[in-house]
N, C-alpha and C positions, 0 to 999 in steps of 0.2 A: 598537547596533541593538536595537530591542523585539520581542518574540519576536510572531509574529502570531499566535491563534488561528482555528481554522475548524471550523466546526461541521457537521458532513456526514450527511445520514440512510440510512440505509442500507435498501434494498428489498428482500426477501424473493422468491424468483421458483422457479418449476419446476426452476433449473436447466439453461441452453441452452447446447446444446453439450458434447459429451463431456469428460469429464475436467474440467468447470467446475467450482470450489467453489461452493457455495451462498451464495449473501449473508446476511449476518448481522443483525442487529439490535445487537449486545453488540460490546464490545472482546472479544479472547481472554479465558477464565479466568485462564490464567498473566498475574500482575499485573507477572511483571516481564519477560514476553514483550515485547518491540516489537513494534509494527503497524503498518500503512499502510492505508489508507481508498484505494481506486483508482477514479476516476471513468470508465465506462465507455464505450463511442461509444453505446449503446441508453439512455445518462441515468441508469442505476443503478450504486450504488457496490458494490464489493466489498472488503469488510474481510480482512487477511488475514494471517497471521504467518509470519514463518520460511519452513520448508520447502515451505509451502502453494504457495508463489509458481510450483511447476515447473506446476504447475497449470491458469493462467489459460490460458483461448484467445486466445492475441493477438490473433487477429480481432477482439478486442471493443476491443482500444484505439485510442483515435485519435491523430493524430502529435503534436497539443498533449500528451498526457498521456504519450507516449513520450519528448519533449522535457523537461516535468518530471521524469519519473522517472532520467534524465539526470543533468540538474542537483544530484538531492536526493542520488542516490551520489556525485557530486564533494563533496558537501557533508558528507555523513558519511562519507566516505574521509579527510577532513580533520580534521573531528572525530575519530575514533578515530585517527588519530596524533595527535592532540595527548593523545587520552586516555593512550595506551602509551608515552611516553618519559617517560625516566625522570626525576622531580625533581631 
């Protein structure tokens, strides 16, 4: 299976909602952080690494993008064991 790419812009905003990260324009600095690009219910993405995630106002996701984010943990729960056993 061919990996897909997706290209996603990121919106820059006030900030709604307490405790919201701010949207980004950039990936994180740490180049070897992971990230996730989260597509919002108000149409704006929010970029986001790691720790950031306690973060997010739920309210802002909608159930499609609850249902991906779903999916993508089965998917890298699967990947990292295949990562960690051993040769």
């Amino acid at each position: 299976a061919g990996l897909q790419q997706t290209v996603s812009r990121t919106v820059p905003t006030s900030g709604r909602g307490q405790g919201m990260l701010l949207r980004s324009k950039s990936v994180p600095q740490d180049k070897t952080l992971p990230f996730v690009n989260i597509p919002l219910a108000d149409g704006q993405t929010l970029c986001t690494a790691g720790g950031d995630l306690h973060n997010i106002d739920v309210q802002l996701l909608n159930q499609d993008t609850v249902q991906h984010i779903h999916n993508l943990v089965s998917e890298l729960t699967a990947l990292c064991g295949k990562a960690t056993k051993p040769s």
